[in-house]
C-alpha positions in Angstrom: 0.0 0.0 0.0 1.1 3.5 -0.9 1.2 6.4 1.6 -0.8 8.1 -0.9 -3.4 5.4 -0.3 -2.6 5.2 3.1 -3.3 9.2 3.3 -6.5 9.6 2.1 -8.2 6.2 3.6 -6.7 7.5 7.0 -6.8 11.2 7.2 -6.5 10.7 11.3 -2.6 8.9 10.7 -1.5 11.8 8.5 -2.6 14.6 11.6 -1.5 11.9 13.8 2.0 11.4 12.6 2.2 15.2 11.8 2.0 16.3 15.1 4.2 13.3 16.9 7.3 13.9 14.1 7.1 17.7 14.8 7.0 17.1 18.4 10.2 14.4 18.6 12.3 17.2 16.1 11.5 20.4 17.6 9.6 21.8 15.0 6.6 22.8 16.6 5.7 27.1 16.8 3.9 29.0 19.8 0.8 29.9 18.7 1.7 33.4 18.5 4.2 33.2 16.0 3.4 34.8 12.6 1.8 32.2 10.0 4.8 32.6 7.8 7.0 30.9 10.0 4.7 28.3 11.4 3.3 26.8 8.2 5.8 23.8 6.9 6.2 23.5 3.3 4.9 20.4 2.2 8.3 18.8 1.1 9.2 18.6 4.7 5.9 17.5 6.2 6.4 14.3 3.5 9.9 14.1 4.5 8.9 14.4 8.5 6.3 12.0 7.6 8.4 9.5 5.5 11.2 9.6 8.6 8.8 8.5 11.2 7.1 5.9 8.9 10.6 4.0 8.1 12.0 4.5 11.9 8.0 3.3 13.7 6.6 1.3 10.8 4.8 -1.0 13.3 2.9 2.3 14.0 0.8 1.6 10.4 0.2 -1.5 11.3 -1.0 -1.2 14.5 -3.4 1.6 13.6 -5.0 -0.2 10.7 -5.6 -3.2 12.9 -7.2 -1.3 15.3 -9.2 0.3 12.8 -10.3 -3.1 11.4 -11.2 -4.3 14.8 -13.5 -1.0 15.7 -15.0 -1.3 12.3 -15.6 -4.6 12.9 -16.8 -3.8 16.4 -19.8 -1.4 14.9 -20.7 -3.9 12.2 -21.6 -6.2 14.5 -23.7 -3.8 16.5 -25.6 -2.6 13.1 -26.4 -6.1 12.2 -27.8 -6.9 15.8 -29.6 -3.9 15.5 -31.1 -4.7 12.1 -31.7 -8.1 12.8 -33.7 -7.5 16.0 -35.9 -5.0 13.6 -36.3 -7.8 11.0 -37.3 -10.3 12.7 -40.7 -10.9 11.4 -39.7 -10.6 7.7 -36.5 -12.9 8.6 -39.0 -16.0 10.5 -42.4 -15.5 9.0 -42.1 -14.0 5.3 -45.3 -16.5 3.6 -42.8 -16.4 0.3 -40.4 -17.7 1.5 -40.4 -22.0 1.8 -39.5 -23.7 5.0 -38.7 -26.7 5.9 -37.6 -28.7 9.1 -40.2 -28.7 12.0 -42.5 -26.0 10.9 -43.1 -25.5 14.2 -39.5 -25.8 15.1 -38.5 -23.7 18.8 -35.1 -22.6 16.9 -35.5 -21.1 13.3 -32.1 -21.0 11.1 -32.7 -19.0 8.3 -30.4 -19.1 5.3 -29.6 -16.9 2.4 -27.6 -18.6 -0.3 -27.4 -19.0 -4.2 -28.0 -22.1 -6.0 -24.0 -21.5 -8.6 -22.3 -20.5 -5.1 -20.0 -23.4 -4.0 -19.8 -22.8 -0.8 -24.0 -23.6 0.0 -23.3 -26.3 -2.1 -20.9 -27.5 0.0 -23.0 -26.9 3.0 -26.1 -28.2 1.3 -25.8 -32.2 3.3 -25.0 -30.6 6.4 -27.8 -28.4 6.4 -30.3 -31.1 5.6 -28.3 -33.3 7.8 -29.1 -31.0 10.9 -33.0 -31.1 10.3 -32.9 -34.9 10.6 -30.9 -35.0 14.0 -32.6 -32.0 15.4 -36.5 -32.2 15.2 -36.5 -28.1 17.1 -34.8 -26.8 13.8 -37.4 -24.8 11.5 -35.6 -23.4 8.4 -36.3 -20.4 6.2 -34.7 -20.2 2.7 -34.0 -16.7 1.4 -33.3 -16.5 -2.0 -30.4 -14.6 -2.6 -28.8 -15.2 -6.9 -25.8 -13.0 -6.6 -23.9 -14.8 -9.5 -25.7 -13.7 -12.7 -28.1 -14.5 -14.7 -28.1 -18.2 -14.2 -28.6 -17.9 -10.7 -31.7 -16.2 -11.0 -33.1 -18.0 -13.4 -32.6 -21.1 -10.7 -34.1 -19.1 -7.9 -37.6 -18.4 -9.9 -37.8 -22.2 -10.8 -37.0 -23.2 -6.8 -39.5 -20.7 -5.7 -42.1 -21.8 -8.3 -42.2 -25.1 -7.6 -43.9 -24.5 -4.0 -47.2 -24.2 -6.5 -46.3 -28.6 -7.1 -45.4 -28.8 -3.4 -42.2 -30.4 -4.0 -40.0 -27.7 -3.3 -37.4 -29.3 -0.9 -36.5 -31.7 -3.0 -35.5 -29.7 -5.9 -34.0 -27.1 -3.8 -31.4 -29.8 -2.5 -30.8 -31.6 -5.9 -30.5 -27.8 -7.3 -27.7 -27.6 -5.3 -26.5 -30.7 -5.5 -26.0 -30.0 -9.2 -22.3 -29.3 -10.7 -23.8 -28.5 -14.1 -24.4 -25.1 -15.7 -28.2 -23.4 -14.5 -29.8 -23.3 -18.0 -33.8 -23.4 -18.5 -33.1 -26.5 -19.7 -30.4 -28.4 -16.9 -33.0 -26.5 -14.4 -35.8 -28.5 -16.1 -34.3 -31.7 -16.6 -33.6 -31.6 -12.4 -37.0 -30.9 -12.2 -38.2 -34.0 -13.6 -35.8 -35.9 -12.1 -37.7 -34.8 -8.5 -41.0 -35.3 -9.9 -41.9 -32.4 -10.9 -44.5 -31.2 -14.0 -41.6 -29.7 -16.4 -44.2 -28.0 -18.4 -46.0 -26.3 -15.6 -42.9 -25.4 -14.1 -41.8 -22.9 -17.1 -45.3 -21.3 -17.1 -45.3 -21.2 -13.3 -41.5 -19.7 -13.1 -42.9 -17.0 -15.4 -45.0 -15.0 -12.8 -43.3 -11.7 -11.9 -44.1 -12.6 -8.2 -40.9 -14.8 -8.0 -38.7 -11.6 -9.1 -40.4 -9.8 -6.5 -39.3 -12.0 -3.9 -36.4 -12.0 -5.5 -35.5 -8.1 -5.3 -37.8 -8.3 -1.3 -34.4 -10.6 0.3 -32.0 -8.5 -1.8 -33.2 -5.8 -0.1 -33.2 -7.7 3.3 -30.0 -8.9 2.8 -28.4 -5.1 1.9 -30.5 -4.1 5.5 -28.4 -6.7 7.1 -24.9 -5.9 5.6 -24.9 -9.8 3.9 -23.1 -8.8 0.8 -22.3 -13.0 -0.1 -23.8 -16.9 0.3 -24.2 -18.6 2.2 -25.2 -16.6 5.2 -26.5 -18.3 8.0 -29.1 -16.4 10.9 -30.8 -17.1 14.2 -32.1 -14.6 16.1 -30.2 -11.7 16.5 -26.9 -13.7 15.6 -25.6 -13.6 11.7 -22.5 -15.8 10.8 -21.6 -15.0 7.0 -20.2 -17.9 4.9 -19.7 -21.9 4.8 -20.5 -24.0 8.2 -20.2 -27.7 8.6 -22.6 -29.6 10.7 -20.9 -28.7 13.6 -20.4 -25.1 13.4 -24.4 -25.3 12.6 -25.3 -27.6 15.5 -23.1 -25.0 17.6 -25.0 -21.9 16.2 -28.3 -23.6 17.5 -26.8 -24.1 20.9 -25.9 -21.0 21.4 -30.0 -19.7 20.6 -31.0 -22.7 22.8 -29.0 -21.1 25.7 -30.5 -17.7 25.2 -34.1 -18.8 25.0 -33.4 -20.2 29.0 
């Protein structure tokens, strides 16, 4: 990274170092002096600068970390925030399919994209965790961040809730490898039972995109910016969890509910 960059990402550092490297050399006017002889020229403030940097370069390094950490910090705190105010679109949105106990105690609610490798890859242990914990009530948010493809996927998932077979294409969907084309999309379909035909025409109704654009909106509202991303309650824990790391999540919500 350049001090250029550095500069004007971190205003604070330049006053910061400014003020310390004028300090250590002696540099530094009464207030009462005229402005002609307290104003540095800005060769020497880069020079004054450029001499601290290379003598304290842990100095950069320790700021930015701290930086990270306090933006971090107040991340979190907007997302808990956030959640807590979405909690009824999050848990009881009618478009959005559930599965699990639908009248599970603990509600996991997931936002993912059928092309993204990582919910693939957390597909099993997601289905896996509704099997050995009958509490578990999931909510799918669909959330095509990919393109095109992706999309296209998410309208024929959400459409087929009309043939009531929409967990079973929603895990071979992501069980898939293949490119999302109408037609891969279709052939899944009837491979799961589903009316191919009727699917296409259903898929079709603008209420899908709708939904669509609702948990893109959600997900902006709740800083999730990639998939998968995992929620219950107030708790938001972006990217891939094995069955553990999801079994762990739940026990952490069964402990607060006590």
């Amino acid at each position: 990274m350049n001090s250029t960059c550095i500069w004007s990402r971190f205003p604070f550092l330049l006053s910061m170092l400014v003020t310390i490297t004028l300090f250590l050399s002696g540099c530094s006017t009464a207030v009462n002096e005229p402005r002609s002889t307290s104003v540095i020229s800005q060769d020497l403030t880069d020079a004054a600068i450029e001499r601290y940097i290379r003598t304290h370069p842990e100095v950069i390094v320790q700021s930015l970390q701290a930086l990270e950490v306090k933006h971090q910090a107040e991340l979190r705190e907007r997302q808990k925030t956030a959640l807590a105010a979405k909690q009824n679109e999050l848990l009881h949105d009618p478009a959005s399919p559930v599965s699990g106990n639908l009248k599970g105690e603990i509600t996991l609610v997931e936002f993912y994209d059928y092309r993204c490798g990582f919910c693939k890859q957390v597909a099993p242990a997601v289905t896996e965790l509704q099997k050995e914990d009958p509490r578990v009530r999931v909510v799918y948010k669909d959330f095509p961040i990919l393109g095109e493809p992706s999309e296209l996927a998410a309208k024929a998932a959400l459409a087929s809730q009309t043939q009531g077979k929409h967990q079973a294409f929603h895990e071979a969907l992501l069980a898939s490898h293949g490119d999302m084309t109408k037609e891969a999309i279709l052939k899944i379909a009837v491979d799961v039972g589903l009316d191919a035909k009727r699917l296409e025409v259903d898929m079709a109704n603008p209420e899908w995109l709708a939904v669509i654009e609702k948990n893109r909106t959600l997900a902006q509202e709740l800083s999730i910016s990639g998939t998968p991303g995992f929620i219950v309650g107030t708790e938001l824990v972006p990217g891939a969890l094995d069955l553990n790391g999801l079994k762990e999540l739940i026990a952490r919500a069964s402990e607060l509910k006590r």
